[in-house]
Backbone bond lengths (Angstrom), bond angles and torsions (degrees), N, CA, C in turn:
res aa  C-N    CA-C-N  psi(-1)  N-CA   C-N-CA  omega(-1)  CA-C   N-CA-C  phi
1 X - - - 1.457 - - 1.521 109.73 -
2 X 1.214 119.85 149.36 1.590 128.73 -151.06 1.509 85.63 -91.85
3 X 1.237 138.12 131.67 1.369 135.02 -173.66 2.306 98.04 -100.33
4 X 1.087 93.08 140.83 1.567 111.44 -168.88 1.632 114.64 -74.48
5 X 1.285 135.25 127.98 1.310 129.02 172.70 0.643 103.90 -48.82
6 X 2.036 125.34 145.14 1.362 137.27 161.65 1.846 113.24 -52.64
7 X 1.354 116.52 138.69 1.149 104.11 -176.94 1.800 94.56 -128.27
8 X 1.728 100.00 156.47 1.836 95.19 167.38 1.852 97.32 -101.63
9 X 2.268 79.67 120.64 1.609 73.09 162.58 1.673 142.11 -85.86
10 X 0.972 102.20 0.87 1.614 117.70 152.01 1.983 113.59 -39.89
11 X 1.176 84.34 -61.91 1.674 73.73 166.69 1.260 135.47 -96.49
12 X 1.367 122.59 -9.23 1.676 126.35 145.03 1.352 134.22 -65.03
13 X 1.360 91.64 -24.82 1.814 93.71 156.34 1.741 123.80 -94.13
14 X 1.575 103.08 -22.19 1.699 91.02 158.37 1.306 130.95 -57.96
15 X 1.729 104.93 -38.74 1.232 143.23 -175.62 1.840 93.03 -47.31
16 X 1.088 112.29 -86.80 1.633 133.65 156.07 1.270 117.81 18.15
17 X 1.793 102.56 -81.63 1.339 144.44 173.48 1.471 118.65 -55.91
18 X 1.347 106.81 -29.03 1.486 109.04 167.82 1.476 132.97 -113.18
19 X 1.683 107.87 6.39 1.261 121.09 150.39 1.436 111.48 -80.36
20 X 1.546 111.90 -43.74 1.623 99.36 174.20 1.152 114.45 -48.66
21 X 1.350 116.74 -73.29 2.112 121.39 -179.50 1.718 96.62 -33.39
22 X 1.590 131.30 -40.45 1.257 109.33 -166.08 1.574 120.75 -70.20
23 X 1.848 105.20 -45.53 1.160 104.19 152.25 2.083 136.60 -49.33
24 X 1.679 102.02 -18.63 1.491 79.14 177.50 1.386 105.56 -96.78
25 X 1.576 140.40 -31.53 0.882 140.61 165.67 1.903 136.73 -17.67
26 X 1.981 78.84 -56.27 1.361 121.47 -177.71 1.965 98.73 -63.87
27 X 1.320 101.10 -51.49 1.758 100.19 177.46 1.860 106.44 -68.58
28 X 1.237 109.34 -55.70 1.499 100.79 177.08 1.225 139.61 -75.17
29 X 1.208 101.42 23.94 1.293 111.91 168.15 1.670 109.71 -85.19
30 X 1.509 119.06 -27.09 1.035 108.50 -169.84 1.949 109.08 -108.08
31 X 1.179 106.12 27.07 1.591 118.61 -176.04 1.524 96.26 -122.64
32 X 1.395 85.06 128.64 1.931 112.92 -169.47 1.911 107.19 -75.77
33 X 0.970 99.80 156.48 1.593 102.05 -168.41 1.200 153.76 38.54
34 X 1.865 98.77 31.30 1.257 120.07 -172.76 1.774 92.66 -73.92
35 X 1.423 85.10 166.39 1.922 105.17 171.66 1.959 102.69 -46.42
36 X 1.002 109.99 137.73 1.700 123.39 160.75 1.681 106.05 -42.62
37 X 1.027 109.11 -66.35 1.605 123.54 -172.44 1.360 118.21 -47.51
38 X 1.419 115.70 -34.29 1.461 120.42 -170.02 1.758 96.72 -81.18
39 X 1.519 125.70 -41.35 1.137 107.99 -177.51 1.379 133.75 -81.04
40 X 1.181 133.97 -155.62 1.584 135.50 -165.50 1.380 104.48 -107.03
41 X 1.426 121.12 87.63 1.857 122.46 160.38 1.697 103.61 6.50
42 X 0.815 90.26 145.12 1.427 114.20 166.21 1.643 113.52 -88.49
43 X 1.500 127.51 115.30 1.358 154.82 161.30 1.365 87.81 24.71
44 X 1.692 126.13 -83.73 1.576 131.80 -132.78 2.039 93.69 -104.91
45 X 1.184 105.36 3.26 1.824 93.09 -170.83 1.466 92.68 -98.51
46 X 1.472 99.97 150.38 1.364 125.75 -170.75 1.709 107.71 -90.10
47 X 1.026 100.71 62.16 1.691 101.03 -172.74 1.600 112.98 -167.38
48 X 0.948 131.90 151.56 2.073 128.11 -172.77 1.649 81.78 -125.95
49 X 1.781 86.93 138.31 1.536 109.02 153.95 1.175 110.83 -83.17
50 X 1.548 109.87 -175.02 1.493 107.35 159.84 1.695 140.58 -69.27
51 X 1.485 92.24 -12.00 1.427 86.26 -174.88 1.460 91.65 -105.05
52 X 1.288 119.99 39.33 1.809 117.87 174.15 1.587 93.28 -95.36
53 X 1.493 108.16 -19.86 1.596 113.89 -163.04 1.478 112.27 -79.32
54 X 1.275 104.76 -13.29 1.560 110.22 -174.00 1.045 120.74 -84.28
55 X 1.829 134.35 -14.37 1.043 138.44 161.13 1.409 128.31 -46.99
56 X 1.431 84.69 -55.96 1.979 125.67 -168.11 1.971 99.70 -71.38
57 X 1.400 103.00 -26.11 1.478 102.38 -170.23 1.787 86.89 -83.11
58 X 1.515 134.89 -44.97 1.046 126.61 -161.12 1.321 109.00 -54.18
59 X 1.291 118.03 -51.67 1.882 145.35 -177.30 1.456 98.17 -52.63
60 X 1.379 135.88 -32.66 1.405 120.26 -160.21 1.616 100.21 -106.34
61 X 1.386 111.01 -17.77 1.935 123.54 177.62 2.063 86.56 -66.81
62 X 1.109 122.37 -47.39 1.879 134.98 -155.96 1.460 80.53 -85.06
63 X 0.910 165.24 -63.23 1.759 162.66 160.08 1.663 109.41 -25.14
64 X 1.026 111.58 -57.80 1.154 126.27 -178.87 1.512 102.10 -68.05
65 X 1.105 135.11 -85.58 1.151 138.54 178.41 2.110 130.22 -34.86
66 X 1.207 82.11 -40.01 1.683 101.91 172.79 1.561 119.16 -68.93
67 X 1.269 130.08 -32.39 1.624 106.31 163.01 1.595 104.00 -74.53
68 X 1.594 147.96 -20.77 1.199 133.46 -170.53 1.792 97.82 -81.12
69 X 1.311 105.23 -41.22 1.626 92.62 178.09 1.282 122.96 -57.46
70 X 1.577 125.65 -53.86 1.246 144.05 178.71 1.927 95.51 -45.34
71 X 1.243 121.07 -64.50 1.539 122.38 -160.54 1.410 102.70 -76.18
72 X 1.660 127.37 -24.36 1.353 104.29 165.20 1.490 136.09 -80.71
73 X 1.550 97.53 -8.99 1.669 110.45 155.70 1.146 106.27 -69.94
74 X 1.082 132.11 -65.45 1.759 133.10 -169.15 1.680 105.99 -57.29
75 X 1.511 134.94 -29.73 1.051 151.84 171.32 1.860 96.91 -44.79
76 X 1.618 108.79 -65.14 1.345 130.47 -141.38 1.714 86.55 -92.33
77 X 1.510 110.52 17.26 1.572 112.33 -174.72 1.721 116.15 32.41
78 X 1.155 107.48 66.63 1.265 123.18 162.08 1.828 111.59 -84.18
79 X 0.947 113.88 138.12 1.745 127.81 -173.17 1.730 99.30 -53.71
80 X 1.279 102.83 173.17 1.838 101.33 145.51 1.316 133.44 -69.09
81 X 1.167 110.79 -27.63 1.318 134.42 164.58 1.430 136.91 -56.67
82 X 1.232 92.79 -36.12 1.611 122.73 -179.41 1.412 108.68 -76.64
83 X 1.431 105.96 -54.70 1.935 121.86 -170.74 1.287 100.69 -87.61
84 X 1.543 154.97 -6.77 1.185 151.91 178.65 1.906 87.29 -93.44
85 X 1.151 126.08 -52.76 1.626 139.46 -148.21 2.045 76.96 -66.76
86 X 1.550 115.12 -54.02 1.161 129.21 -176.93 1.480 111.06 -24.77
87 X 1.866 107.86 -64.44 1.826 131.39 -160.31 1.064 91.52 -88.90
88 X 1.530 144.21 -29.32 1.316 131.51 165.04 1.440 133.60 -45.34
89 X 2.074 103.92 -52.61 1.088 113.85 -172.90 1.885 114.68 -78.77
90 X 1.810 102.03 -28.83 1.627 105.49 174.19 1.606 110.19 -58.17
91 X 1.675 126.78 -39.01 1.390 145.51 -151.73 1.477 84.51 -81.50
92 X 1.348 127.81 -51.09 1.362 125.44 -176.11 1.503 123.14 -74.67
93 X 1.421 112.27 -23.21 1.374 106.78 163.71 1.585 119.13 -51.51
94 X 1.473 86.52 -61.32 1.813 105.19 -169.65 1.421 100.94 -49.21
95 X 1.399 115.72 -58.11 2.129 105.07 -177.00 1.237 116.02 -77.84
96 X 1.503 123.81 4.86 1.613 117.31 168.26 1.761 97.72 -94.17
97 X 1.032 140.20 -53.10 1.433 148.34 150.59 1.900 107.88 -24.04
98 X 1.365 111.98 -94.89 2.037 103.62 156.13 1.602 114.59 -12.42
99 X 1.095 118.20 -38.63 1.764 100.92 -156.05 1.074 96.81 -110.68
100 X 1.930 129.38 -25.40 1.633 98.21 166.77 1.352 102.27 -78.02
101 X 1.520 133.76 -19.61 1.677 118.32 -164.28 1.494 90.27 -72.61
102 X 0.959 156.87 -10.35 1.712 162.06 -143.27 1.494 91.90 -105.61
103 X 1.075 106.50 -54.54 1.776 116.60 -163.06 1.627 85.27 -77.89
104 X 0.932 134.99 -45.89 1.528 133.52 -133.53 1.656 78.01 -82.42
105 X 1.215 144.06 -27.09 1.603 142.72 -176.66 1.701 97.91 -69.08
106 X 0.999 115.78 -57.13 1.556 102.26 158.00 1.108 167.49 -49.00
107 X 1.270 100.86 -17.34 2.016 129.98 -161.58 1.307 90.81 -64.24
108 X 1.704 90.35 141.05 1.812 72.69 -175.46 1.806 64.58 -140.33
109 X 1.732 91.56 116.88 1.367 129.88 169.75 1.778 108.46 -46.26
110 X 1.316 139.28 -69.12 1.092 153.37 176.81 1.677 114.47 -22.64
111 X 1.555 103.50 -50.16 1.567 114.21 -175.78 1.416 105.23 -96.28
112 X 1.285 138.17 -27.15 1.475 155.35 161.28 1.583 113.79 -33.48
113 X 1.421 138.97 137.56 1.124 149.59 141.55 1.339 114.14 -27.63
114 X 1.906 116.89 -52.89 1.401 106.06 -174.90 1.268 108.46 -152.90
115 X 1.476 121.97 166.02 1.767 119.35 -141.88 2.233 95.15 -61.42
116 X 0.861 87.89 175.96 1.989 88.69 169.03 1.421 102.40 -71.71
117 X 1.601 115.01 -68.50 1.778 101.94 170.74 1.308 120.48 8.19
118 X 1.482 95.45 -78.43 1.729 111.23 -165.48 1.434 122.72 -83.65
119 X 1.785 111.02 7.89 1.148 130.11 -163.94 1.884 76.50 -101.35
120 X 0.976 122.47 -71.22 1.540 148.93 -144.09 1.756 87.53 -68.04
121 X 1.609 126.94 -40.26 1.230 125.27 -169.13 1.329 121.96 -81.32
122 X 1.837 111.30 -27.24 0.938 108.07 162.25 1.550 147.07 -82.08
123 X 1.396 112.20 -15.13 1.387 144.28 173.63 1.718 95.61 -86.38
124 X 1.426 117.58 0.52 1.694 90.76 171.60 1.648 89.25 -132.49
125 X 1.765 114.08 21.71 1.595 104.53 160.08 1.403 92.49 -92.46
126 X 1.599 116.17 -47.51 1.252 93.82 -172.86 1.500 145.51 -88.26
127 X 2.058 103.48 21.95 1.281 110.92 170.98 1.744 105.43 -76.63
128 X 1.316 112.60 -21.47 1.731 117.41 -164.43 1.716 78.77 -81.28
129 X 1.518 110.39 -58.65 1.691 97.92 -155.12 1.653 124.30 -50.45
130 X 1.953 117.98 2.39 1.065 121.86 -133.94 1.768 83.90 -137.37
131 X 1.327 86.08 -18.20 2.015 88.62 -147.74 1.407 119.93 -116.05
132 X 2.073 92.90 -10.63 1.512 115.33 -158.66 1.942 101.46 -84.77
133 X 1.374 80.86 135.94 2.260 97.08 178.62 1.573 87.44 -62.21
134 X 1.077 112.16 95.06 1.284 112.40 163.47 1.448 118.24 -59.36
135 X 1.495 126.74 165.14 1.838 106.50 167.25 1.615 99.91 -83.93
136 X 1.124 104.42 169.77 1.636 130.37 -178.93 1.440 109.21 -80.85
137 X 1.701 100.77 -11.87 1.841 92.45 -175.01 1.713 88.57 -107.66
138 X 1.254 135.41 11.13 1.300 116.90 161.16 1.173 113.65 -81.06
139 X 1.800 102.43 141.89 1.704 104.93 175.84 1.757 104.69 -75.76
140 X 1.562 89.20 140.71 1.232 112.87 157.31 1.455 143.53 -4.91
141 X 1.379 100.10 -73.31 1.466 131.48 170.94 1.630 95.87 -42.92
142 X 1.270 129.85 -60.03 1.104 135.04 -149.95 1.397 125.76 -90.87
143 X 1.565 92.77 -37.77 1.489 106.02 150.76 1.591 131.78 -40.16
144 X 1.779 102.63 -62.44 1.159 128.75 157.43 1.552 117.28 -20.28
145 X 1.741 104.46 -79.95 1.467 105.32 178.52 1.320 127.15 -67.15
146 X 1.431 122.77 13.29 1.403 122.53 179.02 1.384 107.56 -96.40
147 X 1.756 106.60 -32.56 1.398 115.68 -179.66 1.566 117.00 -86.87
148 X 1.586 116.09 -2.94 1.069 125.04 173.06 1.848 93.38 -101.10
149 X 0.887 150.33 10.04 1.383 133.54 -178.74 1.765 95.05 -113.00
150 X 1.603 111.29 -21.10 1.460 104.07 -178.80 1.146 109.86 -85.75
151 X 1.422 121.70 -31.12 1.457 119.10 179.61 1.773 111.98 -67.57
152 X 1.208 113.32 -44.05 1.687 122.18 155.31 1.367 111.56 -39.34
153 X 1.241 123.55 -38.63 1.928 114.83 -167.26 1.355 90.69 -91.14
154 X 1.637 142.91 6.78 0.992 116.70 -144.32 1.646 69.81 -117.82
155 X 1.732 96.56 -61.59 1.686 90.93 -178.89 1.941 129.23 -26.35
156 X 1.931 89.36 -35.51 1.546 90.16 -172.29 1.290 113.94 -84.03
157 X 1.047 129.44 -11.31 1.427 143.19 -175.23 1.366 117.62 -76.23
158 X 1.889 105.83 -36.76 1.118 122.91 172.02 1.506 117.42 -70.84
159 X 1.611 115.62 -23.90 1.349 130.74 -177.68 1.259 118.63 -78.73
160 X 1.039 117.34 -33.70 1.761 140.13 -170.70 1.468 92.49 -99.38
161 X 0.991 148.27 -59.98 1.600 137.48 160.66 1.650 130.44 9.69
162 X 1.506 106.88 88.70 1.016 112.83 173.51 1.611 130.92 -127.41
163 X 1.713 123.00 129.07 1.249 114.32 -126.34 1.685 102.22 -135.72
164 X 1.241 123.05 -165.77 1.178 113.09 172.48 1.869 120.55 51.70
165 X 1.592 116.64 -172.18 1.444 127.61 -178.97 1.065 95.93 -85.80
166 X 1.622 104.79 159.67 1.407 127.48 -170.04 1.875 103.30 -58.33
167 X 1.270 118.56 -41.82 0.974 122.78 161.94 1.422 160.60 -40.37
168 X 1.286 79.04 -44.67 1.887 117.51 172.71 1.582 104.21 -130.68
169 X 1.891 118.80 67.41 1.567 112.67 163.46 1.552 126.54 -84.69
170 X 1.553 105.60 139.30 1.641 102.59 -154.81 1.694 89.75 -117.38
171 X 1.322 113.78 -170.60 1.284 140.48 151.79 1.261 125.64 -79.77
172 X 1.593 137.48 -165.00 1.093 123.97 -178.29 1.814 93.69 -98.75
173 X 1.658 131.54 159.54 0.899 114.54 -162.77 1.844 89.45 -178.94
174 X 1.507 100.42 134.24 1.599 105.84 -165.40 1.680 95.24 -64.92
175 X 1.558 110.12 158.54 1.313 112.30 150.94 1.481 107.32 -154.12
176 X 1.055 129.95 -70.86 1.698 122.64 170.72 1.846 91.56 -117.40
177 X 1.239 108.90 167.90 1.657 135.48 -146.65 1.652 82.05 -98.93
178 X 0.638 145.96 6.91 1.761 129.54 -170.79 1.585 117.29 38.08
179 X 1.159 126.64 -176.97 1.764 115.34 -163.51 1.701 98.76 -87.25
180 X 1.742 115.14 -22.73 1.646 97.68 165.64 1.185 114.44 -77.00
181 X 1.140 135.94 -34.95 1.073 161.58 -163.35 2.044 95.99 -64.89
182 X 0.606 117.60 -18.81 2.076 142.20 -140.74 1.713 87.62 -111.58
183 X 1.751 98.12 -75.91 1.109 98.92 -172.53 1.810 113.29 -86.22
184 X 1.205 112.49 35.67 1.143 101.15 161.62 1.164 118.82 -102.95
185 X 1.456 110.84 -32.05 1.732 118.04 -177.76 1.420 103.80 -60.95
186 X 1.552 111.55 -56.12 1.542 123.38 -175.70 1.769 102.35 -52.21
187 X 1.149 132.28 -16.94 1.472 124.18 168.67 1.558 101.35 -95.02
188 X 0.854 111.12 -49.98 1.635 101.75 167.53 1.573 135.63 -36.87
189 X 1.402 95.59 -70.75 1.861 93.62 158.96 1.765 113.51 -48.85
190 X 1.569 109.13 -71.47 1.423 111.55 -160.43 1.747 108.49 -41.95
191 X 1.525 105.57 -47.81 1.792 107.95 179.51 1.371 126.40 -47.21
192 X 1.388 90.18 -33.59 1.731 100.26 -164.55 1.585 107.41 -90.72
193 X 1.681 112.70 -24.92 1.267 117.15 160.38 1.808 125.75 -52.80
194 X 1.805 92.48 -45.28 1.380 114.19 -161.45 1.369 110.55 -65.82
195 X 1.487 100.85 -19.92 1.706 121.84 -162.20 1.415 103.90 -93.75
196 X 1.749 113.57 -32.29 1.374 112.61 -172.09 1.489 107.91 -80.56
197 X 1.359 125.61 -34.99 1.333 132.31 170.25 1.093 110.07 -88.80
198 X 1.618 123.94 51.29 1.299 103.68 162.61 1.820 136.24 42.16
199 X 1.105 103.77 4.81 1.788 116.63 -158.66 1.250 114.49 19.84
200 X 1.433 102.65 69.68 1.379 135.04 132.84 1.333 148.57 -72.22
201 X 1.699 116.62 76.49 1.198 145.19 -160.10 2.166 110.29 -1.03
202 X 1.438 85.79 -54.03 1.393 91.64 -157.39 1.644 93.13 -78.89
203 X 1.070 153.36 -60.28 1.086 149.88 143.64 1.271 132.99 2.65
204 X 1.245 105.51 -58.76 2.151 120.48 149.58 1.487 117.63 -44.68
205 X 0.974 97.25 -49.91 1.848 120.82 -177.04 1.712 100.57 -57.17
206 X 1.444 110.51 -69.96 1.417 104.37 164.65 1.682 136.37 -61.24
207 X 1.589 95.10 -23.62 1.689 97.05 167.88 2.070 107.29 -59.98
208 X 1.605 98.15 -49.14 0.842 103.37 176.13 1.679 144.78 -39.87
209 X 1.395 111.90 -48.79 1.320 134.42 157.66 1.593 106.53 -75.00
210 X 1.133 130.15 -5.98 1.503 108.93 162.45 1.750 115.33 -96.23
211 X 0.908 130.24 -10.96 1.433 149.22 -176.33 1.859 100.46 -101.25
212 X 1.337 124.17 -28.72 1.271 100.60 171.01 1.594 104.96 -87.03
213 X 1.120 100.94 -30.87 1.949 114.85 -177.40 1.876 91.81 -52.35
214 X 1.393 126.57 -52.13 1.260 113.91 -164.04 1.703 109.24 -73.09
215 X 1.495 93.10 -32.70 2.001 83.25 167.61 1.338 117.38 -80.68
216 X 1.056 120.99 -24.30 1.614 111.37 160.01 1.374 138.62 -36.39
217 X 1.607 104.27 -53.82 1.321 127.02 177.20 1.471 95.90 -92.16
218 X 1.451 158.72 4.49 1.019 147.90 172.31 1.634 107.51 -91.22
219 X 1.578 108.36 -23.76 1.263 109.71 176.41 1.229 118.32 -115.57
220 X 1.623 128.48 20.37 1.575 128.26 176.25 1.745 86.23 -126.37
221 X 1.722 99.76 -81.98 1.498 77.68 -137.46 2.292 94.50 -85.57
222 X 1.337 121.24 -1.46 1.263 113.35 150.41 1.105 130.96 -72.35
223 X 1.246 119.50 -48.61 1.646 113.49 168.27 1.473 113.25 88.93
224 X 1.687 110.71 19.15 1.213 104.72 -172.42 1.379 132.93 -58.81
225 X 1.401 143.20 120.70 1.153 124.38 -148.44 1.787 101.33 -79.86
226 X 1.000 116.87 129.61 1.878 122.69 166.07 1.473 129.45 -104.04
227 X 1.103 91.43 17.51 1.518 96.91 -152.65 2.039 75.56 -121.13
228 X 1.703 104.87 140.34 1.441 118.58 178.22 1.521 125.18 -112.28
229 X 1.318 121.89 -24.87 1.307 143.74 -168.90 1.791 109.53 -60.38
230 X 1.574 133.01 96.61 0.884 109.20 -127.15 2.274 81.14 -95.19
231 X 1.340 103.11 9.56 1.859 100.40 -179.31 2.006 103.14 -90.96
232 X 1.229 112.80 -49.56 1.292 116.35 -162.11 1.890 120.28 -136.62
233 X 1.599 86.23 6.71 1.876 94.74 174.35 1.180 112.26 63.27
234 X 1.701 122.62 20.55 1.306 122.85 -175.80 1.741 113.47 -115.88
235 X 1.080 100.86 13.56 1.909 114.48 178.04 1.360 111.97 -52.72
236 X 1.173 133.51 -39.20 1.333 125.00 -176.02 1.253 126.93 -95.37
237 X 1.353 112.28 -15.14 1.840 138.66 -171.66 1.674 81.74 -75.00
238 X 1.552 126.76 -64.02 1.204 140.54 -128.02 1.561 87.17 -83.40
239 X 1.343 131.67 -7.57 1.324 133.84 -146.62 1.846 110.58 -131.93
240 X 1.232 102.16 -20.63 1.548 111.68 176.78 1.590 118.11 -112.81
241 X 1.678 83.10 87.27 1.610 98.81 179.34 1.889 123.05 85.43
242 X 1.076 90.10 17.08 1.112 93.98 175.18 1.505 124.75 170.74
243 X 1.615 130.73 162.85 1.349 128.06 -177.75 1.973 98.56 50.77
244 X 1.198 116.68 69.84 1.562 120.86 171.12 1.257 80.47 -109.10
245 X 1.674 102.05 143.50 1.730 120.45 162.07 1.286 101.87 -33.75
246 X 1.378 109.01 159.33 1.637 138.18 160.27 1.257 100.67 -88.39
């Protein structure tokens, strides 16, 4: 029997704890006259609900977790080559995953080949068929063609893709990253940082203060707008973890 990597359960049970809150969040968002507090601020108010917390909890579980991944590749003497090829291919899961769930808020069933359901079911067989820890005692070959049949359902899914109002039907087409989509970049930078400094405390510390310094000034004296919703600037609040269309 294939014996299991050691894991810390400290962070599989945070891990846990903050898929539950995501799932209840994710349901109460769409139940009328719950408490103010439990839901997600509204776009322009200067204040976080609770389910604003569930984002920020996901990002700090991917912090946590990312120097043990990075050092048990480097452990298992993997090249530079090898462990960069590594943060590439995780960073690319998460924004190929983000950008159909992004689109998938759009599908507009009516002009579509087939209901969203079956739009939404098949693009999440073939994130597992593409994405899944396979075992180590499966052959190859087979592995291979499972991850080549998901990347195929994905292509077709992308083909048959129909989006937007009956009026205005589009293709699939980037617009904001969705919250995997979110945390993929944010593993992307932090890894490739974590990797360049060796994760070397003091070095992090300064990566650190330069990345809050750039959102600082991105939101005083740049003003970058982040916000997508083109009626009330509330498109992305309404979309991370909670209040998703019916």
């Amino acid at each position: 029997m294939q014996q299991l990597p050691k894991r810390l359960l400290s962070i599989d049970v945070l891990r846990a704890i903050t898929m539950l809150l995501m799932i209840f969040v994710n349901d109460a968002g769409g139940v009328q006259h719950i408490p103010e507090w439990i839901d997600h601020a509204k776009g322009l108010e200067d204040r976080m609900g609770f389910a604003d917390t569930i984002f920020p909890a996901f990002l700090f579980i991917v912090g946590l977790s990312l120097p043990f991944a990075i050092n048990n590749r480097i452990k298992k003497s993997d090249s530079t080559r090898q462990v960069l090829f590594y943060i590439l291919i995780r960073s690319a899961a998460l924004l190929i995953m983000g950008f159909y769930h992004v689109n998938l808020e759009e599908y507009n069933s009516s002009a579509a080949l087939i209901p969203k359901a079956a739009w939404a079911l098949v693009i999440t067989i073939a994130f597992f068929l593409i994405w899944l820890d396979y075992p180590e005692s499966m052959a190859k070959t087979k592995r291979y063609a499972l991850q080549i049949l998901g990347i195929a359902m994905l292509i077709g899914m992308a083909m048959i893709y129909k989006g937007g109002e009956d009026g205005e039907v589009r293709g699939m087409e980037p617009s904001w990253w969705g919250i995997l989509g979110l945390i993929g970049w944010a593993y992307l930078v932090c890894a490739f940082i974590f990797f360049a400094v060796k994760g070397k405390l003091n070095n992090l510390i300064v990566a650190w203060i330069t990345l809050a310094a750039i959102n600082i000034l991105a939101h005083t004296i740049l003003k970058v707008n982040v916000l997508h919703d083109r009626n009330d600037g509330n498109h992305c609040r309404k979309r991370c973890y909670g209040q998703f269309p019916r």
